[in-house]
Structure formats: structure tokens, C-alpha cells
C-alpha positions in Angstrom: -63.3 -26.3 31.9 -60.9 -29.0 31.0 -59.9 -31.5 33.4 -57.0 -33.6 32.9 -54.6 -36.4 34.7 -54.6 -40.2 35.5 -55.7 -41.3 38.9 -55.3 -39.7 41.9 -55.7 -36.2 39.8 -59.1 -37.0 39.9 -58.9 -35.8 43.7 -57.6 -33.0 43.0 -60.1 -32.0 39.9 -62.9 -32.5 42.7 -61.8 -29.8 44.8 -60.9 -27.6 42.6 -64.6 -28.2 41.0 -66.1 -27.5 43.9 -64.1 -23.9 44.6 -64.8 -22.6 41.3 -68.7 -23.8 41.7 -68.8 -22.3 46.1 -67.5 -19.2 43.6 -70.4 -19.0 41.0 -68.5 -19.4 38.2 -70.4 -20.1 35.0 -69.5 -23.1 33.0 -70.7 -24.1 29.5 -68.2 -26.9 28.5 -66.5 -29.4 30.2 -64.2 -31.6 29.1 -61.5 -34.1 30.0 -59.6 -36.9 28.6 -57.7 -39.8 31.4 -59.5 -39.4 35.2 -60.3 -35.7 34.2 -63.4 -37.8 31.9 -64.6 -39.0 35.1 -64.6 -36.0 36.5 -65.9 -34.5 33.5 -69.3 -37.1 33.2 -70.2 -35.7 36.9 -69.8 -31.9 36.0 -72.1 -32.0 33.2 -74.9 -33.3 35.3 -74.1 -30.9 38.1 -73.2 -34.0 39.9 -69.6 -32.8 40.9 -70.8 -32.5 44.6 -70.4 -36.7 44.4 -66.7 -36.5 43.8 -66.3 -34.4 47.2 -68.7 -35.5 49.7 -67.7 -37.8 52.3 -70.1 -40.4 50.3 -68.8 -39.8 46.9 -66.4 -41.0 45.0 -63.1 -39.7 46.3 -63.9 -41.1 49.7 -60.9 -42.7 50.9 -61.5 -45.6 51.9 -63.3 -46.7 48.9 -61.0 -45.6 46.8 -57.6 -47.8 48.5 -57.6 -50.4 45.5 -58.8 -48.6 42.4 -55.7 -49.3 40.2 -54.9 -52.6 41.7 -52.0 -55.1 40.3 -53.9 -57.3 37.4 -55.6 -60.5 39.2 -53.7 -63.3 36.9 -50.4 -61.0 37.5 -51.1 -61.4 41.7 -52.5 -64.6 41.5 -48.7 -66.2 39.3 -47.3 -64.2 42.0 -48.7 -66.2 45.4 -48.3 -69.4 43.5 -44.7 -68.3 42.7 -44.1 -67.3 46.3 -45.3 -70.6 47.6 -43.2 -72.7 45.2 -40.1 -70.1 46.7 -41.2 -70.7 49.9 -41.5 -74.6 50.0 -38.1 -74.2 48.4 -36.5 -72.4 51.5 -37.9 -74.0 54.0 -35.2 -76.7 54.4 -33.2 -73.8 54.7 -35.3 -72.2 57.3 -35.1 -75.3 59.3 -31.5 -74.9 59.1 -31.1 -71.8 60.2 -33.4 -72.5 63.3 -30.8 -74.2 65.1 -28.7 -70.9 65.1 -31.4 -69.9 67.4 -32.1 -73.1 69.1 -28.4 -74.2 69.8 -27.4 -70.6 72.0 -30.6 -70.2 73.9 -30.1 -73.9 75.1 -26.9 -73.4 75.7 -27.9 -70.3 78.3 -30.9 -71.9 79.6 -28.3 -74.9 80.7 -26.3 -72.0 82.0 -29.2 -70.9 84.5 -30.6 -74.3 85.4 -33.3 -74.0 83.5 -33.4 -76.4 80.8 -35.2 -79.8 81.7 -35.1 -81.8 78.3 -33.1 -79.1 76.3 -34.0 -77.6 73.3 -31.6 -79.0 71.6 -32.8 -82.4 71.9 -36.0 -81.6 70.8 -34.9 -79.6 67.8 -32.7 -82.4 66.4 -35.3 -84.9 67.3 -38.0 -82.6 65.0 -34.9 -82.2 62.3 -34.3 -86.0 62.0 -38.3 -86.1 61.6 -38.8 -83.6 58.6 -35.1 -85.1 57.2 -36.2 -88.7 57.1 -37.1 -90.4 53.8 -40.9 -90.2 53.9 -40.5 -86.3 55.2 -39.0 -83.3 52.7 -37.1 -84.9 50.8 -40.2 -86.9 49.1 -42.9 -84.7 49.3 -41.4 -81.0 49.5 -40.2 -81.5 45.6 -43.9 -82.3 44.7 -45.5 -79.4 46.5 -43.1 -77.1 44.6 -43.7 -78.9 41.5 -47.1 -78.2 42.2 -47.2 -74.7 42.8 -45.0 -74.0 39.5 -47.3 -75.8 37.3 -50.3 -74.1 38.5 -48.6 -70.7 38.3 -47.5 -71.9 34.5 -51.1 -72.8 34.6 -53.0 -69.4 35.3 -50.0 -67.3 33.1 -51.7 -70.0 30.6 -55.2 -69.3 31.0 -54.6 -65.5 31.3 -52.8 -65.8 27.8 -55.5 -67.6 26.4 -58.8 -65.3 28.1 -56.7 -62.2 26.4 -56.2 -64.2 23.1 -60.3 -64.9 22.8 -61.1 -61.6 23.5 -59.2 -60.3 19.9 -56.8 -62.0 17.4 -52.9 -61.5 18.8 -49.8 -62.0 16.9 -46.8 -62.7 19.2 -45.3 -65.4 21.0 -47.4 -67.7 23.5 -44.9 -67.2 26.5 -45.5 -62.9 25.8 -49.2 -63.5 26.0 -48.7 -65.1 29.2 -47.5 -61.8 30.4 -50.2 -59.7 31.1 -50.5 -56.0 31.7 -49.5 -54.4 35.1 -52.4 -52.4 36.5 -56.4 -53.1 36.1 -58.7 -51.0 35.4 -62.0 -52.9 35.8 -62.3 -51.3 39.6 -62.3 -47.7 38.5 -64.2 -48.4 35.7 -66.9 -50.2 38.0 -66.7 -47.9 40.3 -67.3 -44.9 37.9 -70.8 -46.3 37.1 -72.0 -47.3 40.6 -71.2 -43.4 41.8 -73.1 -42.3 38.5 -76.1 -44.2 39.3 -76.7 -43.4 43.0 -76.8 -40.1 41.6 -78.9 -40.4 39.0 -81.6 -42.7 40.1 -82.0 -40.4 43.2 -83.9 -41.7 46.3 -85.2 -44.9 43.9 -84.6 -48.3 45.2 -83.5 -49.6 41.9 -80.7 -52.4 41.0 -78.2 -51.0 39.0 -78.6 -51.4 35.3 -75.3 -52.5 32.7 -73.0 -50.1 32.3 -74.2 -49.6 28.5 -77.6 -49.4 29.7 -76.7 -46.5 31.8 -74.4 -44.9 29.9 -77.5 -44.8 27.3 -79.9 -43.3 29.4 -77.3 -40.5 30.9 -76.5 -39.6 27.2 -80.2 -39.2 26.5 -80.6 -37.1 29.9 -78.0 -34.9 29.4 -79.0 -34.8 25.2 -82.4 -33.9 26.3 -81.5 -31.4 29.0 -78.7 -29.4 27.4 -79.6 -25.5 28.1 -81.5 -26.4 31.3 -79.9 -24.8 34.5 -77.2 -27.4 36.1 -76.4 -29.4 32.9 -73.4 -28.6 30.5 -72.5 -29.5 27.3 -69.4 -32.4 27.1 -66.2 -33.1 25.3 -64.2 -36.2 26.2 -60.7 -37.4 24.3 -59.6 -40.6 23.9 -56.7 -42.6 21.8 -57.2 -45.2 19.2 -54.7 -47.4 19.1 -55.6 -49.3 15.8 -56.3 -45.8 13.8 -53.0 -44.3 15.5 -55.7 -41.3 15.7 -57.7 -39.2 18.7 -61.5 -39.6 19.2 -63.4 -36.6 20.1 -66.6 -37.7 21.7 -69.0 -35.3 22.7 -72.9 -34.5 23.3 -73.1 -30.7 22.7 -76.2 -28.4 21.1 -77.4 -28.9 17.8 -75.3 -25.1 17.0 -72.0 -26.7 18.1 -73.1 -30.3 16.9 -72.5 -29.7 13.0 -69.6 -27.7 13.9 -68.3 -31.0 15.3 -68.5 -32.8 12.4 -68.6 -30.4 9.4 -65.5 -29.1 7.2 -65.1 -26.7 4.1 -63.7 -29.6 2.1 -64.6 -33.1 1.5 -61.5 -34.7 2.9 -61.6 -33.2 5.8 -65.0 -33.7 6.4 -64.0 -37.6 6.2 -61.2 -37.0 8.4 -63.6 -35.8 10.7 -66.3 -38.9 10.6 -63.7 -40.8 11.4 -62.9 -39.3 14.9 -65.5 -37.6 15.8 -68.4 -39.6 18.0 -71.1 -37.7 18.7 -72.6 -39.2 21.9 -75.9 -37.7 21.8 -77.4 -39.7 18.8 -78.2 -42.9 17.1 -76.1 -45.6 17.9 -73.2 -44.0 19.0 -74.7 -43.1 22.2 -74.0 -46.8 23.5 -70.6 -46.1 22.7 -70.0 -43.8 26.0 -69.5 -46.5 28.6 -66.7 -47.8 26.4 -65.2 -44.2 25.9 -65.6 -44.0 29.7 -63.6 -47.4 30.1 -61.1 -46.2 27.6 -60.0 -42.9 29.3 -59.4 -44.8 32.4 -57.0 -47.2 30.5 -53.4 -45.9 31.2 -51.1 -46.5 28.7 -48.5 -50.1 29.2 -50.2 -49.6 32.5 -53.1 -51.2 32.0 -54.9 -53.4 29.5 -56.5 -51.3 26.1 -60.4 -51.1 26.0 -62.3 -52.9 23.3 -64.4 -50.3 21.2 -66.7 -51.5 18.7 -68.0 -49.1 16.1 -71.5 -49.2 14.7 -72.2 -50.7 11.7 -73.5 -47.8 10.0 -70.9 -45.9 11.2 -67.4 -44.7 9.2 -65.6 -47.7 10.5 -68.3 -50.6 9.4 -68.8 -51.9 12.7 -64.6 -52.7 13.4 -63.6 -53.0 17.3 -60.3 -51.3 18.0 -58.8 -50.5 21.0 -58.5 -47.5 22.6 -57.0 -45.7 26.1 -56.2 -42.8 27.3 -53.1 -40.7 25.9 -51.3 -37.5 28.0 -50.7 -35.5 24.5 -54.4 -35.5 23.4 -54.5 -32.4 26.0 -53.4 -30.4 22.8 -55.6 -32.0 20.1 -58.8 -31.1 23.1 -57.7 -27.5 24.0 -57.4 -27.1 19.5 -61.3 -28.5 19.7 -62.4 -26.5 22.2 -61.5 -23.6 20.2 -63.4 -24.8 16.8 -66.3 -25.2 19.1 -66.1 -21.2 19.6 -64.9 -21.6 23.6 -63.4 -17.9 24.4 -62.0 -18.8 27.9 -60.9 -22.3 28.8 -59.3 -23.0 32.5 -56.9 -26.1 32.5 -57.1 -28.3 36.0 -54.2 -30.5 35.9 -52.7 -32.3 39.1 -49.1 -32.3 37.3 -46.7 -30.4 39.4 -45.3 -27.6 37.9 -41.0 -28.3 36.7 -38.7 -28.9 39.3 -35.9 -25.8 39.5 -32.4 -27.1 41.5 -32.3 -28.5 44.3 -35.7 -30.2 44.1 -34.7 -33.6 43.2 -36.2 -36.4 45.2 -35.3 -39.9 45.9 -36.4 -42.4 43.0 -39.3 -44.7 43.7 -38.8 -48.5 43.7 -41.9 -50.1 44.4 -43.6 -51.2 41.8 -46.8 -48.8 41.2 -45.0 -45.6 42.4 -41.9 -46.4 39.4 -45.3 -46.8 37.0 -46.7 -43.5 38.6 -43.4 -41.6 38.6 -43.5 -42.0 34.8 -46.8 -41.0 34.0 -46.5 -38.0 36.5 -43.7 -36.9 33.8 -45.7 -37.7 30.5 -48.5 -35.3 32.3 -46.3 -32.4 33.4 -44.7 -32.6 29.9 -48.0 -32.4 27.6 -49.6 -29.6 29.7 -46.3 -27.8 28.9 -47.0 -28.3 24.9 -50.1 -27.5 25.6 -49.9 -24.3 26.7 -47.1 -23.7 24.1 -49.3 -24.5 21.0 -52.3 -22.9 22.3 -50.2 -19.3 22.9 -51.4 -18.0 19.1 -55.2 -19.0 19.6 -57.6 -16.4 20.4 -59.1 -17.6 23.7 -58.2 -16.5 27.4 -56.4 -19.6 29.0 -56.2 -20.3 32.9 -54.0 -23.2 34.6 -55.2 -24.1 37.9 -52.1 -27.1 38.8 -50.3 -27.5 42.1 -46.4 -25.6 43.2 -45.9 -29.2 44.2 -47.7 -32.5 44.4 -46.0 -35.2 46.1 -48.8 -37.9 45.6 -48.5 -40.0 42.5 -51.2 -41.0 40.0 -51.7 -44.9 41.7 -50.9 -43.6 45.4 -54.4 -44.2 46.5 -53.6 -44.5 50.3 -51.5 -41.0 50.0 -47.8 -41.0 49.8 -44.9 -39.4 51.8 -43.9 -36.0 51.3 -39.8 -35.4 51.1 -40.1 -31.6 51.6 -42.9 -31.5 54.4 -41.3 -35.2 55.8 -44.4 -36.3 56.5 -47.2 -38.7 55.1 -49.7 -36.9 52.9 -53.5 -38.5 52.9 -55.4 -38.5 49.5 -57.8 -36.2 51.1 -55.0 -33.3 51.3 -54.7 -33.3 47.5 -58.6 -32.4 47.5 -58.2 -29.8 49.9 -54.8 -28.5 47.9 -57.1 -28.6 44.5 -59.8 -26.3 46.5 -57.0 -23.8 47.6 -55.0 -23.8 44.6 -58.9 -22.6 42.4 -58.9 -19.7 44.9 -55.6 -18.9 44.9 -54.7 -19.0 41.0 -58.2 -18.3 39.5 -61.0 -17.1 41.8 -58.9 -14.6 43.9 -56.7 -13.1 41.3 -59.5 -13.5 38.4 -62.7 -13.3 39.1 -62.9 -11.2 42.2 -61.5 -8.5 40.4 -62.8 -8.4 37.1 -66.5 -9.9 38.1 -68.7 -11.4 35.5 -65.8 -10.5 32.6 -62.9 -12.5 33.2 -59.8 -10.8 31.4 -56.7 -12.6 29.8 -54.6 -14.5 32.0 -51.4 -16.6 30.7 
């Protein structure tokens, strides 16, 4: 079972999960690259019942902020906005006499007015106008407030700068990446372990430290009822290569690594991290971190390799990338898989007529394009993986108007109507019946047949 898609899919992989496991459907593998890893870590502990519950990690209100903007990217933002706003408020003040000047003119009219507005507002005006008002100390405050914007674009540049060597321009370091990921990445780890540590009143270790210890439980449990072998993707950015990182049986562990010729067989150490020994195993909170990092959307995740490894202890960075869909579907294959089912929250293409109104805010224009690098590598997908000798299913929506950073739903042109995050869980559930359950295994029963 391969689960793939950036944010919000991750919804829709939970109910879909949890039709095909109400169904009995037997599972040996799963795997995922972007969200679908998340989704992925769960399933292979028979944990997927904590992406689904009203507790677990899809739960929406928990789940509001998970891609929010980047903190130095909000915080230039307010500082910007005050500086704007001390700017305009002479302007303001202006445009309050358009106000004041015609209700006193109508209160006069009534027999109303004692004083008058007017008098008072002119009175207030020659106030704020006078040489020790705006005109002295307005200039400052705005002075003020650009500097320390300048300031925290500074000190953002220079946090990012420590981190790794960067070659570019100061004023492009200043500029930081969109989207975090730190919340997902956090919040990942603190589902994880109030599964894992059970009815334990325990503080929650590092995320290395329990990355470790689920990579030894899952290691040392592989064949047991409930646990499943894994296989998670991710991009490396410095190699310009994928990383297949898995912890499957010993059988399908030298298949992993071993080729019939030396120089694939090197080709191989270098992309394959096999989670489920020696040092690598401390590697899977970073491979974790790194499938949630979207591409331009967020920063890259720092990997460092072990010493003794193939890349002599180098940190690269690494994310998540839509294509590596086809290089995990091709791995799945070498590992012997003879029916693999696809859960992707990507729409399926629009035919005419279907074309909706563009986006503009920020997160939905970042959404929109990712939403169209996903649709369009499940479609090369399926087309490179047509000669291969396995039996592939594609459980994906008719039509999906929530994007991948539309955490507090989105509104649905064709239904006009808002659609809750909680309706893409219950479209993921229906859709695994519908596409796979109903029309696959109900009729064929423990042998699934070929399905395109």
C-alpha cells in the first residue's frame, strides 16, 4: 500500500486506511513518500486507528496551523504593517473629518448638538498636528518599526546561514522560505508516542530517541500480527538523487541493497538507508522531517550521514519530491510486491467545463501548484509502471476541492458550499469501498485479480 500527497492528503490516506483495514485486507508493505510517510510510520505499527479517531492526528482542530507562514516571514510582516500603519495614520485622521463634518452638520439640523463635533475634532486635529505631536514622533516610530523588521530579515538570514555554508547575496538570505514545517514535524512525533508508550505516564523523549526505539520495535517485530514491513522515499537535494529508506526482513533486506554488478551495487549504497540497523536507524526522524518538507514551500531538512556510511558522515539536504512516486512504485517491484494499491488525494484531470476560479491568497496559490505537480506524477506513474508485472489499484478522489495547506477546509465551487477537513476523511473511506473493496475484493475474495 503506497500512500502519497502533501498535507491535507494525509486526511484522506486515513480514511481510506481505515476502509481497507474495517475490510480485512491483508497488507505486507507500506510505503509513502510527502504526508503519505506519515501515514505510512502509523500503518506499519497498526497504529492507523490514530490518524482517524477523534483523538488522533487528523483531528481538526489540532491540525488548523500545521503548515503555518514561516515565524521570521510573519514576524517582518507585523513590523512592516505597523511601520505602514503609523504611516497612514495622518491620513486616517484626515479622512475622519469626512465623517465628523456631516454628522455635525445633521445633529445641528435636529437640535442636538451641544458643543459640536466639529469643534472637538479640530480641537483633537490641532493637538496631534502641533509641533511636539506627529510630526516629531510619528517619523521615529516608523523608523523604528522598519529597522526592527530589517532587523529580524537580518537575524533570520544569519540563523539560516549558521545552520550550513550559503553562497548568495545577504539581502536573498534575508528572504526566507514561505511555509514551516517544524509543527507537522512536531506534531508527527507527539501522535507517535501516545501511541507507543501506551497507558505510561512518560515525558516524551527527542525525536531521534524515538525514532530509534520505533525502528528497533518494528525491526524486532517484523512477521508478528499487526506490524508491516516499510518503505519511505525522499529527495536529496545535494546528490540530485532519491533515498529509499526502509526496514523490511532480512529476505527483502539484501535485495535492497544488492546488485549483479559492482557499480550498481555502489549506486545502490548510496541511496539506499536501511532503517533497521547500525547507525542508520537514527537517521529516520530526519527522513520523517524530510518527507514533510515541500518543495520552495518550505525550508530543506538537514540529513547527516554516518561516518561509516557511503557518504563519510556529509549533511545534505533533503525533502520531499512528487516524481519519486515512480522511482517507489519501480522499488516496490524489486522487492517482489505482486499487487500494489496507490492512495493519492490528487483529483483525477479536469475534462471541459471544469475550470474554477484561480486562488489568490497566499497558501491556496502555493497549494494550487503542488495539487498539479501531484496529479501529474501519479499520471507518469501509472504510465511507466503499465509493462511491470504486478496488479495495480488507484484509490484517488472524482474531485477534491480542498488543497494541500487548506487545513480549516476550503470552499467547494461545484457543491457551493464550504467543505470541512473531516469530509475529505470520510470521501477517502467511501472512495476504498467504492474503487477497491466493492468492485475488488468482494468479488474475487482472498485472490485479488488485475485491475488498471
Amino acid at each position: 500500500m503506497v500512500f502519497v500527497g502533501v498535507g491535507t492528503a494525509g486526511a484522506y490516506h486515513a480514511g481510506a486506511l481505515r476502509a481497507l483495514h474495517e475490510a480485512g485486507v491483508k497488507i505486507d508493505i507500506v510505503a509513502g513518500r510527502g504526508v503519505g510517510a506519515v501515514t505510512a510510520l502509523f500503518a506499519a505499527v497498526d497504529g492507523g486507528a490514530r490518524l482517524w479517531d477523534e483523538s488522533g492526528f487528523w483531528h481538526p482542530p489540532a491540525v488548523a496551523l500545521l503548515y503555518p507562514w514561516h515565524p521570521w516571514l510573519r514576524l517582518f510582516a507585523r513590523a512592516a504593517g505597523l511601520a505602514l500603519a503609523l504611516v497612514v495614520l495622518p491620513l486616517a485622521g484626515m479622512a475622519l473629518g469626512l465623517v465628523v463634518f456631516p454628522i455635525d452638520f445633521l445633529l445641528k439640523m435636529l437640535g442636538l448638538s451641544g458643543r459640536g463635533l466639529t469643534g472637538l475634532y479640530l480641537q483633537l486635529a490641532d493637538m496631534a498636528f502641533a509641533p511636539g505631536g506627529l510630526p516629531t514622533w510619528l517619523p521615529r516610530l516608523a523608523v523604528l518599526a522598519l529597522g526592527t523588521a530589517v532587523a529580524l530579515a537580518a537575524a533570520s538570514a544569519f540563523v539560516r546561514t549558521v545552520r550550513r555554508r550559503d553562497r548568495g547575496p545577504l539581502w536573498w538570505r534575508m528572504v526566507p522560505a514561505p511555509l514551516a514545517a517544524e509543527r507537522a514535524i512536531e506534531r508527527t512525533w507527539a501522535v507517535l508516542w501516545d501511541l507507543v508508550r501506551g497507558a505510561a505516564n512518560v515525558r516524551q523523549p527527542p525525536p531521534s530517541e524515538l525514532a530509534r526505539r520505533y525502528a528497533e520495535l518494528l525491526a524486532e517485530n517484523l512477521g508478528q500480527p499487526g506490524f508491516r514491513e516499510l518503505v519511505l522515499t525522499i529527495h536529496d537535494v545535494d546528490a540530485r538523487r532519491d533515498l529509499i529508506c526502509g526496514i523490511v526482513t532480512e529476505m527483502r533486506r539484501r535485495g535492497l541493497v544488492q546488485r549483479p554488478s559492482p557499480i550498481e551495487e555502489e549506486q545502490r549504497h548510496a541511496e539506499v538507508i536501511d532503517l533497521a540497523s547500525g547507525m542508520t536507524r537514527d537517521l529516520l526522524a530526519d527522513v520523517i522531517a524530510a518527507a514533510l518538507s515541500v518543495p520552495l514551500a518550505t525550508d530543506w531538512q538537514a540529513l547527516r550521514f554516518p561516518s561509516d556510511g557511503y557518504w563519510r558522515g556529509e549533511t545534505h539536504r533533503a525533502g520531499d519530491r512528487p516524481g519519486g512516486l515512480t522511482r517507489l512504485i519501480h522499488e516496490l517491484v524489486g522487492l517482489d510486491a505482486e499487487q500494489i494499491i496507490v492512495i493519492s488525494a490528487a483529483p483525477v484531470s479536469a475534462t471541459p467545463h471544469e475550470v474554477v476560479p484561480a486562488r489568490l491568497d497566499g497558501r491556496g496559490r502555493i497549494g494550487e501548484h503542488v495539487q498539479a505537480l501531484e496529479a501529474a506524477a501519479l499520471q507518469d506513474a501509472l504510465q511507466s509502471s503499465r509493462p511491470a508485472a504486478v496488479r495495480l489499484f488507484v484509490i484517488r478522489p472524482d474531485h477534491n476541492p480542498v488543497g494541500p495547506f487548506d487545513f480549516d477546509g476550503a470552499f467547494d465551487d461545484r457543491s457551493d458550499r464550504p467543505q470541512p477537513l473531516h469530509e475529505l476523511t470520510a470521501r477517502g473511506y467511501e472512495d476504498a469501498f467504492r474503487q477497491f473493496v466493492e468492485p475488488v475484493v468482494a468479488p474475487s475474495g482472498e485472490r485479488v485479480g488485475m485491475h488498471r
